[in-house]
C-alpha positions in Angstrom: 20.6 -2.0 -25.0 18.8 -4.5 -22.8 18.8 -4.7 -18.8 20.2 -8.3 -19.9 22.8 -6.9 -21.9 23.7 -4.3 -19.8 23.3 -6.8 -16.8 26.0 -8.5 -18.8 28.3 -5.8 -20.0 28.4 -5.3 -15.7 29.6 -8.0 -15.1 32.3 -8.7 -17.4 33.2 -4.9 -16.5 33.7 -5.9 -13.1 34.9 -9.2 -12.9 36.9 -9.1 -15.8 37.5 -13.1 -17.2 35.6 -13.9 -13.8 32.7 -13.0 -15.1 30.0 -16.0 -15.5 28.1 -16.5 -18.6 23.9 -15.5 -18.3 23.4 -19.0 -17.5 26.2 -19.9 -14.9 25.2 -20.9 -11.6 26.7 -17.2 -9.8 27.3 -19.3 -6.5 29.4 -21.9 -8.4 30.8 -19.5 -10.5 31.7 -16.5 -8.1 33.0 -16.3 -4.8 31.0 -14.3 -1.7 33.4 -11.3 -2.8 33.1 -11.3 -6.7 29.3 -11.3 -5.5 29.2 -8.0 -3.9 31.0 -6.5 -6.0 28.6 -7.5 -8.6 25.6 -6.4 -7.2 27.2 -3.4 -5.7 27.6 -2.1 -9.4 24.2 -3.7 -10.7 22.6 -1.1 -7.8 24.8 1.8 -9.0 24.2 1.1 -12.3 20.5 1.2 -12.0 20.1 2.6 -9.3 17.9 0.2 -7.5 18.2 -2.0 -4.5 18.4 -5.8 -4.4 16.2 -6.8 -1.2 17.1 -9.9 0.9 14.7 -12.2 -0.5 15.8 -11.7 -3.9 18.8 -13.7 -3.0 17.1 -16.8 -3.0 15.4 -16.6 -6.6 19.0 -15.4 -8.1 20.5 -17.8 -9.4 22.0 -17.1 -12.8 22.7 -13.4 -14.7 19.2 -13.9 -16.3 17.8 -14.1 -12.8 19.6 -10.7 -12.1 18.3 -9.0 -15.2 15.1 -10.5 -14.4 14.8 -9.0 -11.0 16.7 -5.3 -11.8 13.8 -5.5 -14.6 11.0 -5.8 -12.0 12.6 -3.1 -9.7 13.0 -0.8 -12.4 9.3 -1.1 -13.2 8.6 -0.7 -9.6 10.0 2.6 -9.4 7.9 3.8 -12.3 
């Protein structure tokens, strides 16, 4: 399975028939709540750390898997 898919799989997981597709704007589609408690289980999940900056360049799920991608393969 993909970071994408499991970026994915999280979030309908979590948010249930809240979750946004991988191209859904996440601030249209999710309120400050359903955000943390998305990223909250994407950093669990992985075990990683979104940073503050990321924020801004996170826009859709895509952008998530995008990012958990590049922390993953900081960590290495």
């Amino acid at each position: 399975m993909t970071v994408r898919d499991q970026v994915i799989e999280i979030a309908k997981t979590e948010l249930g028939d809240a979750a946004p597709d991988e191209t859904a704007q996440l601030a249209d589609a999710l309120d400050s709540m359903q955000r943390l408690q998305l990223v909250v289980a994407i950093e669990d999940h992985f075990e990683i750390c979104f940073e503050p900056e990321d924020d801004d360049s996170v826009l859709t799920l895509d952008d998530v898997a995008r990012v958990v991608t590049e922390r993953l393969a900081d960590a290495a």
